[in-house]
C-alpha positions as CSV (number, residue, x, y, z in Angstrom):
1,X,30.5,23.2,-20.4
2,X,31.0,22.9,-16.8
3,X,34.4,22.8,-15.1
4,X,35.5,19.9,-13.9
5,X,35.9,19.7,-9.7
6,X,38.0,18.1,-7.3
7,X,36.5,15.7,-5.3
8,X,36.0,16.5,-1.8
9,X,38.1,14.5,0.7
10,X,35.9,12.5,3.5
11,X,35.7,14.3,6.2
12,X,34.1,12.0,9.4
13,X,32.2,14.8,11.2
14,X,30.3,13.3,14.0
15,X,31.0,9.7,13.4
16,X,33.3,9.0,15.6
17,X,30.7,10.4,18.3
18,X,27.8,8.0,17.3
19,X,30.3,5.5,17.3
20,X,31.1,5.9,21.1
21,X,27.3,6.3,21.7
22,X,26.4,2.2,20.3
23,X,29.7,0.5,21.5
24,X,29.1,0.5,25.0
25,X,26.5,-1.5,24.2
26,X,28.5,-3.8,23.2
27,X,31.3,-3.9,24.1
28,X,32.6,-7.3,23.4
29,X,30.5,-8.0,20.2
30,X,31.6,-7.7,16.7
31,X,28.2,-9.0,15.2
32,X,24.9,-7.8,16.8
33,X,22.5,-10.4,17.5
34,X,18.6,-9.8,17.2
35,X,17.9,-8.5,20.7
36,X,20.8,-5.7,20.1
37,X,19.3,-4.8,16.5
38,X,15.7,-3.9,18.6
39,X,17.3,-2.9,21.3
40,X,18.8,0.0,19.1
41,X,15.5,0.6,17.6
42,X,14.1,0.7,21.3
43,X,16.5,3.2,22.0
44,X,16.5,5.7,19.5
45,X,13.2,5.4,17.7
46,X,9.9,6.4,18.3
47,X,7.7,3.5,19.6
48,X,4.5,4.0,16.6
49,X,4.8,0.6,15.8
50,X,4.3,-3.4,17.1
51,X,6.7,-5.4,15.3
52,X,7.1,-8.9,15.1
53,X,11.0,-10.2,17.0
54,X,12.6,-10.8,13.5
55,X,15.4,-8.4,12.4
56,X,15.4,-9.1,8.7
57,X,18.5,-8.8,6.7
58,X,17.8,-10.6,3.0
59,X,15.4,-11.0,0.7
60,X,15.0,-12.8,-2.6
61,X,11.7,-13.6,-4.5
62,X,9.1,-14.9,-1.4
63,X,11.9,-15.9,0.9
64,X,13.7,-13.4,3.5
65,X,16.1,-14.3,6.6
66,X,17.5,-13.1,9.9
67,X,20.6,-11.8,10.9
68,X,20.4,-15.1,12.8
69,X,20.6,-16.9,9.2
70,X,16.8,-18.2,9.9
71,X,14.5,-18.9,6.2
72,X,11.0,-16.9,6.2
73,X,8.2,-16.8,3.8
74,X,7.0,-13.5,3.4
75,X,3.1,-13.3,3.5
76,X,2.5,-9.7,4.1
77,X,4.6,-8.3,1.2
78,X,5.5,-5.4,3.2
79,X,1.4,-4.5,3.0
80,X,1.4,-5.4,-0.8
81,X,4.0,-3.1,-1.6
82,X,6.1,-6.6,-2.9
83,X,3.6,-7.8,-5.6
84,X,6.9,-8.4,-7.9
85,X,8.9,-10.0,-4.8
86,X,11.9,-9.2,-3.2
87,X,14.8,-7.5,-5.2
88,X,13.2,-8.8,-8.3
89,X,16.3,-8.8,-10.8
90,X,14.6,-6.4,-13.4
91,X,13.7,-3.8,-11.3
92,X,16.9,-4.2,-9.8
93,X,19.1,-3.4,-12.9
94,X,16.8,-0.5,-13.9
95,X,17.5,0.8,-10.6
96,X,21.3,0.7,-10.1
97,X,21.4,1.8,-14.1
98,X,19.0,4.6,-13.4
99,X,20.9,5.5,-10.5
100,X,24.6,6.1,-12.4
101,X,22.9,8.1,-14.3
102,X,20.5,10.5,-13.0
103,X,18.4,10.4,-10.1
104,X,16.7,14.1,-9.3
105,X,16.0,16.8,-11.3
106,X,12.6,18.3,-9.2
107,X,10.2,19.3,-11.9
108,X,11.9,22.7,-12.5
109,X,13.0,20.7,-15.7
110,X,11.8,17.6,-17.8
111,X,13.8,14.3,-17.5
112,X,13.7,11.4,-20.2
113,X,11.8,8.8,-17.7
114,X,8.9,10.5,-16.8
115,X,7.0,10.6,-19.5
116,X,7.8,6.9,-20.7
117,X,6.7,5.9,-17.2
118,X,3.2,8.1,-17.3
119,X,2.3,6.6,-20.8
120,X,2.6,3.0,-19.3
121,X,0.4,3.8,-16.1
122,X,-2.5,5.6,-18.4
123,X,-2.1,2.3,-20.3
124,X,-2.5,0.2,-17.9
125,X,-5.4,1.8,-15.5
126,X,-8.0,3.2,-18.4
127,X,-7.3,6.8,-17.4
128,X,-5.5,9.4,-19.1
129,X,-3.8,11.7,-16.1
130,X,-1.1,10.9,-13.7
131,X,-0.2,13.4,-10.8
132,X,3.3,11.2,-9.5
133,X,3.8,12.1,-5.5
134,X,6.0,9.7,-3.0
135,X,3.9,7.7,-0.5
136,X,0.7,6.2,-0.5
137,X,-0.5,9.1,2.1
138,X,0.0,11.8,-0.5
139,X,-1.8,10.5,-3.4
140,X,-4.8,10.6,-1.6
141,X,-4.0,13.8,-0.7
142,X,-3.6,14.4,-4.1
143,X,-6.5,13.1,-4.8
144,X,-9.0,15.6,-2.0
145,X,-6.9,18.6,-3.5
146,X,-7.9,17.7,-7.2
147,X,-11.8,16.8,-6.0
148,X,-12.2,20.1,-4.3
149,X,-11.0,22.5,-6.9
150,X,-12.9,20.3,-9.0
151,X,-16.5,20.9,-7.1
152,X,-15.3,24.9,-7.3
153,X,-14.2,24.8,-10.8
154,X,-16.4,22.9,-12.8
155,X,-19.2,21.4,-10.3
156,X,-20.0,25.3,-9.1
157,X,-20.3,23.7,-5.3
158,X,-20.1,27.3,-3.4
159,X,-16.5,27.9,-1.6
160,X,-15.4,25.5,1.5
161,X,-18.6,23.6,1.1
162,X,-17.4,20.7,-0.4
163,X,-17.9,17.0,0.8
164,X,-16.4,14.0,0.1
165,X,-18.5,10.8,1.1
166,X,-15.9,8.3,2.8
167,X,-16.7,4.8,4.1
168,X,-16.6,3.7,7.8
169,X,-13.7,1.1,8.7
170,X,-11.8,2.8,6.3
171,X,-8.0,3.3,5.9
172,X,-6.3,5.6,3.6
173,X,-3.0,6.9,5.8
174,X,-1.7,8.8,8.5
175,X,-1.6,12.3,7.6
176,X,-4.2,14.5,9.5
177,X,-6.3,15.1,6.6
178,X,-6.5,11.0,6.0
179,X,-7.2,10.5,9.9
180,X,-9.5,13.1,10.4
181,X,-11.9,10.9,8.4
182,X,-11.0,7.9,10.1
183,X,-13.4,5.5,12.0
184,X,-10.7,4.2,14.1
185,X,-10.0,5.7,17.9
186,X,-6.8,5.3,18.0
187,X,-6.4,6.6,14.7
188,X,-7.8,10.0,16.0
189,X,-6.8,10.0,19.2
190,X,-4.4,13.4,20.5
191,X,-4.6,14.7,17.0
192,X,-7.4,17.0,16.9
193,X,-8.4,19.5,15.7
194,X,-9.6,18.0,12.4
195,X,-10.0,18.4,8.8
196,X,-13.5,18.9,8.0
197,X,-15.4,18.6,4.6
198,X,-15.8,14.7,5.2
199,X,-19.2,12.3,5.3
200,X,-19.1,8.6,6.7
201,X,-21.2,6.3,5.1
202,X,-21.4,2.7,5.7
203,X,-18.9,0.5,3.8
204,X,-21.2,-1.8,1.1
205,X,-24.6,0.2,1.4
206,X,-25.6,1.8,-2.0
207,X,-28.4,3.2,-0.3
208,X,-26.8,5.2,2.0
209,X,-24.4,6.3,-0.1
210,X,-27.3,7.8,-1.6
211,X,-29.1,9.4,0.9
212,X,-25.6,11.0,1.8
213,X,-25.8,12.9,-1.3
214,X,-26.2,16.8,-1.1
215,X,-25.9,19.3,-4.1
216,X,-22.3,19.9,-2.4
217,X,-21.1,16.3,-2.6
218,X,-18.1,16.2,-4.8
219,X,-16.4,12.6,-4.8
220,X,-17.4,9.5,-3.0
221,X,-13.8,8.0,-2.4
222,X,-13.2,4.2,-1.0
223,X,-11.4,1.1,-1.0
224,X,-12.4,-1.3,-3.8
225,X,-11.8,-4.1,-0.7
226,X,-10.5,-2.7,2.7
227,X,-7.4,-4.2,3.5
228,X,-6.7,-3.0,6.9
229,X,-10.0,-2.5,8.2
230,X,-9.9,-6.6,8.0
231,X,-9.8,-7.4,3.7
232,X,-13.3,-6.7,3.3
233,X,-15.1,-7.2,0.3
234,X,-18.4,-5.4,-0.3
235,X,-21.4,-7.0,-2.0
236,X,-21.3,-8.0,-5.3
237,X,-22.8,-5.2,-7.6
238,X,-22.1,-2.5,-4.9
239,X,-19.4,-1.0,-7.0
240,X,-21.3,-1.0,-9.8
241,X,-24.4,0.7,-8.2
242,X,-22.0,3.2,-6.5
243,X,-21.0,4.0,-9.9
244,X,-24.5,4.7,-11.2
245,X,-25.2,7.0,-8.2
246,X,-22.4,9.0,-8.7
247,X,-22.9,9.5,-12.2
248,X,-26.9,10.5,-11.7
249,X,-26.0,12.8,-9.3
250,X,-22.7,14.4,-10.9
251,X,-20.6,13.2,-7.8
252,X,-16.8,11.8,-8.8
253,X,-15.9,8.4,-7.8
254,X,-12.2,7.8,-7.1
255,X,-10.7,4.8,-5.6
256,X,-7.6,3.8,-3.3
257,X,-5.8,1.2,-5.0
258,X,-3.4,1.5,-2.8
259,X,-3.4,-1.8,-1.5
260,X,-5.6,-3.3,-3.8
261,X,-4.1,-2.4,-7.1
262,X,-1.7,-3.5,-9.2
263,X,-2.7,-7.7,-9.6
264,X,-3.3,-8.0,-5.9
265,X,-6.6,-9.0,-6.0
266,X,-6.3,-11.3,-9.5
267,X,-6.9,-8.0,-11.7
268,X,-4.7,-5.1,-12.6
269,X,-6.8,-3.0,-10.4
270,X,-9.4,-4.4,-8.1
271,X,-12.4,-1.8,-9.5
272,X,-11.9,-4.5,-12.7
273,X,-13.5,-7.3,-11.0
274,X,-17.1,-5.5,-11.4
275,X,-16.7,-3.6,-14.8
276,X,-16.5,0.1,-13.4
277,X,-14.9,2.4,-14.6
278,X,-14.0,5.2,-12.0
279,X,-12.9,9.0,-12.0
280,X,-9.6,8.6,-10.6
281,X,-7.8,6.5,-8.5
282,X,-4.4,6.1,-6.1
283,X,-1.9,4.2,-6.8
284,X,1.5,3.5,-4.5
285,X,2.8,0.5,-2.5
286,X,3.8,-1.9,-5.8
287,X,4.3,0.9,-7.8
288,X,7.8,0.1,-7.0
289,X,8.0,-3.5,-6.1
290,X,9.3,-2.0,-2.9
291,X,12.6,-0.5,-4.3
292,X,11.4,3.5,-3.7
293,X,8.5,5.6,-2.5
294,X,6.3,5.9,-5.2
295,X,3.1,6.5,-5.5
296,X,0.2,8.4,-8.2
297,X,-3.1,10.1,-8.7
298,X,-4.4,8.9,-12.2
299,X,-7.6,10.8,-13.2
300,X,-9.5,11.7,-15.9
301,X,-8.6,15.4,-18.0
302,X,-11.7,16.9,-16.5
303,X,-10.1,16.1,-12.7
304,X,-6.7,16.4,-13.4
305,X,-7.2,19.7,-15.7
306,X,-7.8,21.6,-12.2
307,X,-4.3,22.3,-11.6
308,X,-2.1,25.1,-12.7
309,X,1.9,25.4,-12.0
310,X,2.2,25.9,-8.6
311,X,-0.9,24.7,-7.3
312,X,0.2,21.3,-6.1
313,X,3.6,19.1,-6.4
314,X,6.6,17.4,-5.0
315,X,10.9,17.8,-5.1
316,X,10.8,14.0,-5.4
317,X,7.6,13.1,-7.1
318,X,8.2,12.5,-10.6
319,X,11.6,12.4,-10.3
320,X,13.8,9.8,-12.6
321,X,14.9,7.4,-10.6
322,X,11.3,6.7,-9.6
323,X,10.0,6.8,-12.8
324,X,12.2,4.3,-14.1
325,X,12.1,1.7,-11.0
326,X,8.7,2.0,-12.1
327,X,8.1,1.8,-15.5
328,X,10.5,-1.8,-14.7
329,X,8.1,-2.4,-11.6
330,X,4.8,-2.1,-14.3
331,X,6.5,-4.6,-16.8
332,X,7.1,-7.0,-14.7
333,X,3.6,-7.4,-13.6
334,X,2.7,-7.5,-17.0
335,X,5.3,-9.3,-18.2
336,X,5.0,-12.2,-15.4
337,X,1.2,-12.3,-15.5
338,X,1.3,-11.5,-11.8
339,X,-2.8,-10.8,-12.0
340,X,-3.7,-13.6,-13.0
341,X,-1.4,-15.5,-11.1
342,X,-3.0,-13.7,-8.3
343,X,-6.3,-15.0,-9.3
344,X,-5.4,-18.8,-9.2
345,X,-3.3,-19.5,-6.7
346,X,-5.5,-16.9,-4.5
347,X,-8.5,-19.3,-5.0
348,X,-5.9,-22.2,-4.3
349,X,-5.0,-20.5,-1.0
350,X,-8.2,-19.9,0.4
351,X,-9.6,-22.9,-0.7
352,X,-6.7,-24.5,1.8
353,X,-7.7,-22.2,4.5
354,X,-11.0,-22.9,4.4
355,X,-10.1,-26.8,4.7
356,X,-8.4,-26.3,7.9
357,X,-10.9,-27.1,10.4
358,X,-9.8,-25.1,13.2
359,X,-12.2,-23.9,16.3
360,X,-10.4,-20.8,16.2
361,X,-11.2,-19.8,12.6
362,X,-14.7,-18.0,12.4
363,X,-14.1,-16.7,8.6
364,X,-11.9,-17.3,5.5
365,X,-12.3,-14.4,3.4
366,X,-10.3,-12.7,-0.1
367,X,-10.0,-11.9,-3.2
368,X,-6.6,-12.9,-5.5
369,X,-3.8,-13.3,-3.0
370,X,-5.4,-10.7,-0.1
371,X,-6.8,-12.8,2.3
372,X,-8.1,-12.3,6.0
373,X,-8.4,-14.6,8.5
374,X,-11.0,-13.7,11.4
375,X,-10.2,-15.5,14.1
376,X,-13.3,-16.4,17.1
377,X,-13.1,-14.1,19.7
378,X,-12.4,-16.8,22.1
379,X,-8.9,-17.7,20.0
380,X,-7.5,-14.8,22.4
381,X,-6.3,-13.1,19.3
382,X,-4.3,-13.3,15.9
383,X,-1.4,-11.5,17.1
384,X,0.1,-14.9,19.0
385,X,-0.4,-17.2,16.3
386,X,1.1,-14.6,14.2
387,X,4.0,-15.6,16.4
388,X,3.8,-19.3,16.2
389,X,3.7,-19.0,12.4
390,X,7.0,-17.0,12.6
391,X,8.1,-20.0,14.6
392,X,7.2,-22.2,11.7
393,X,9.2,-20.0,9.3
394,X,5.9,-17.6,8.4
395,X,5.9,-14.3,8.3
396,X,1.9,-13.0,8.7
397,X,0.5,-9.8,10.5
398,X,-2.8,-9.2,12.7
399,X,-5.2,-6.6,11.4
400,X,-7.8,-6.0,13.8
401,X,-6.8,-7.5,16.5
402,X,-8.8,-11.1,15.5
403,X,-8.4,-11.5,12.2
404,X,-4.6,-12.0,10.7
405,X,-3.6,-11.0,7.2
406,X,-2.2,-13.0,4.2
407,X,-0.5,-11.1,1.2
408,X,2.3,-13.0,-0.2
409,X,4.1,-12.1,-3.3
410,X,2.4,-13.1,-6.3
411,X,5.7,-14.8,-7.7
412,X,5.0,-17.3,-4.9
413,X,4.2,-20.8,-6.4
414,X,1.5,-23.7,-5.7
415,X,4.3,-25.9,-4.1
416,X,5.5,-22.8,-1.9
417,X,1.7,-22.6,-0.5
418,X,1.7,-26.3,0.2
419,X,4.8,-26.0,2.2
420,X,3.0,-22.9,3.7
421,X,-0.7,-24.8,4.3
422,X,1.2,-27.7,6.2
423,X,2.2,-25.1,8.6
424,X,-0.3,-23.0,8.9
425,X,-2.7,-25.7,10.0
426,X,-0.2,-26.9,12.7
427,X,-0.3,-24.0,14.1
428,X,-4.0,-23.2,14.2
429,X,-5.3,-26.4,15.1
430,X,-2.8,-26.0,18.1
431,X,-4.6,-25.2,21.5
């Protein structure tokens, strides 16, 4: 057995250094106030992103609040990575109980959670594979590696020919692999060179998905619906025809369910809604119910069977902690009925939307509880009324620039979309 050891006194190190760095800042203050919480983040962080003024500090089911003490309802979810709510009380205690126990291993050994936690995911998405990674960004990394070794190792595409067909308007993360087959500028823009080995196609058209096809195609990989290229849903039966054109031509079809999966869209993936039945797909976001970076590439034993030890992994991916937040994160949508709750109160939402006769509102548009909004192009924008809904105690984000996103958590209730639908309509039928 292992010797007991002493534990190690604190020692402060550079503390007392960071500490003289904020006060002067403020120096008569003993709680910051919302300006000095940005102001900090001004200061010391990199400037990638465009936040709304709201420094949160609480969150419980729907609801979150200020440092100020101000009520919000959360409709962005944090992107639909809050499907189960905030700090839902089950994920919670399988957290702090997986926590005291064990929380890394890497996978130079076995743990007892992981394997608990990949039965339930094969369960629940029709395939029998799971690669576990962190973020949404690597899964679909995950997901390229596996469909190239796949068009070398069993397709017989020759070497560093292979393609993958990708949609236009399409979003799938930030790495430079995931960009490099981006449609959006300033996606791209002062990150060349590229990753090559990509085709764009346009999103919803079967046929020219199939006159894309060469005899090195190996995957066509998309989003079921595109959340941020503006929650667009392709036509009905495109899925299904993609399907049939990947399998004629022996061409994987994977999907990112990033976003989309995991009863976002009223079904436990969104592939469901037209009977398909894909390859592989990534999973992430939800996966946790926003307690931990976790994320998956489920696949079939052909895909998956590519990889030996060493080819591909992660120090965190797979680890304990993870696996347990979220074999608790995967019972609780099950559990609550959190699909199908998606389903009717997502017709129940857009249904209100679309009753709100605003001049500014050109479309209403969703599936489940992922809505957009496209705003005219006279409205001067969603990102300001994104602001008077925060005003109003409703927490949205632009997409787009027009069109402004709705994704609360599907634990939200009817009468909490009524209180929500008053507001909303204030706002847009404002001038």
């Amino acid at each position: 057995m292992p010797s007991a050891v002493a534990e190690a006194p604190f020692v402060p190190g550079n503390s007392s250094k960071i500490l003289q760095t904020i006060l002067p800042y403020f120096p008569s203050q003993s709680v910051l106030t919302t300006q000095d919480y940005i102001d900090l983040e001004t200061t010391y962080g990199a400037d990638n992103y465009h936040p709304l003024d709201v420094v949160i500090t609480k969150g419980q089911g729907v609801w979150v609040w200020d440092v100020e003490g101000n009520q919000y309802l959360d409709c962005l979810s944090a992107y639909s990575s809050l499907n189960q709510g905030h700090c839902h009380p089950r994920i919670l205690q399988a957290m702090v109980e997986q926590a005291a126990k064990l929380t890394l291993t890497s996978r130079a050994f076995h743990n007892d959670q992981l394997g608990r936690f990949y039965e339930k995911l094969c369960q629940l998405s029709g395939l029998p594979k799971v690669l576990p990674m962190n973020s949404g960004a690597e899964a679909v990394e995950t997901a390229i590696k596996a469909i190239r070794k796949w068009a070398y190792t069993v397709k017989g595409v020759p070497d560093h020919q292979a393609e993958i067909i990708v949609c236009s308007n399409n979003f799938a993360g930030r790495t430079i692999s995931l960009v490099s087959f981006s449609t959006e500028e300033q996606y791209q823009f002062g990150f060349a060179p590229f990753t090559p080995g990509f085709k764009v196609v346009p999103y919803g058209g079967a046929a020219a998905l199939e006159a894309a096809i060469t005899a090195n195609t190996a995957a066509f990989f998309l989003e079921p619906i595109q959340g941020e290229g503006g929650i667009i849903i392709p036509p009905e039966g495109y899925l299904r025809e993609a399907e049939r054109i990947c399998r004629k031509n022996n061409v994987l079809l994977v999907f990112d369910e990033i976003q989309t999966g995991l009863g976002r869209t009223g079904k436990m993936f969104a592939f469901e809604h037209e009977g398909v039945k894909p390859d592989g797909i990534t999973i992430g976001k939800a996966l946790s119910g926003g307690f931990y970076p976790i994320s998956a590439f489920v696949s079939t034993h052909e895909v998956m069977d590519v990889f030996n030890p060493g080819d591909h992994g992660s120090t965190f991916g797979g680890n304990p902690l993870a696996a347990a937040v979220g074999r608790a994160a995967l019972d609780v949508i099950v559990d609550e009925q959190l699909p199908e709750q998606a389903a009717e109160l997502g017709a129940y939402l857009i249904s209100g939307w679309r009753q709100i006769k605003s001049p500014h509102i050109h479309e209403v548009r969703g599936r489940g509880l992922l809505i957009g909004v496209e705003l005219n192009p006279s409205a001067g924008g969603a990102q300001r009324f994104c602001k008077a809904l925060m005003q109003e105690g409703i927490l949205a984000k632009e997409t787009r620039e027009h069109i402004i996103r709705f994704a609360p958590p599907l634990v939200i209730t009817r009468s909490q979309l009524d209180w929500a639908l008053e507001r909303i309509e204030r706002v847009l039928m404002a001038s």
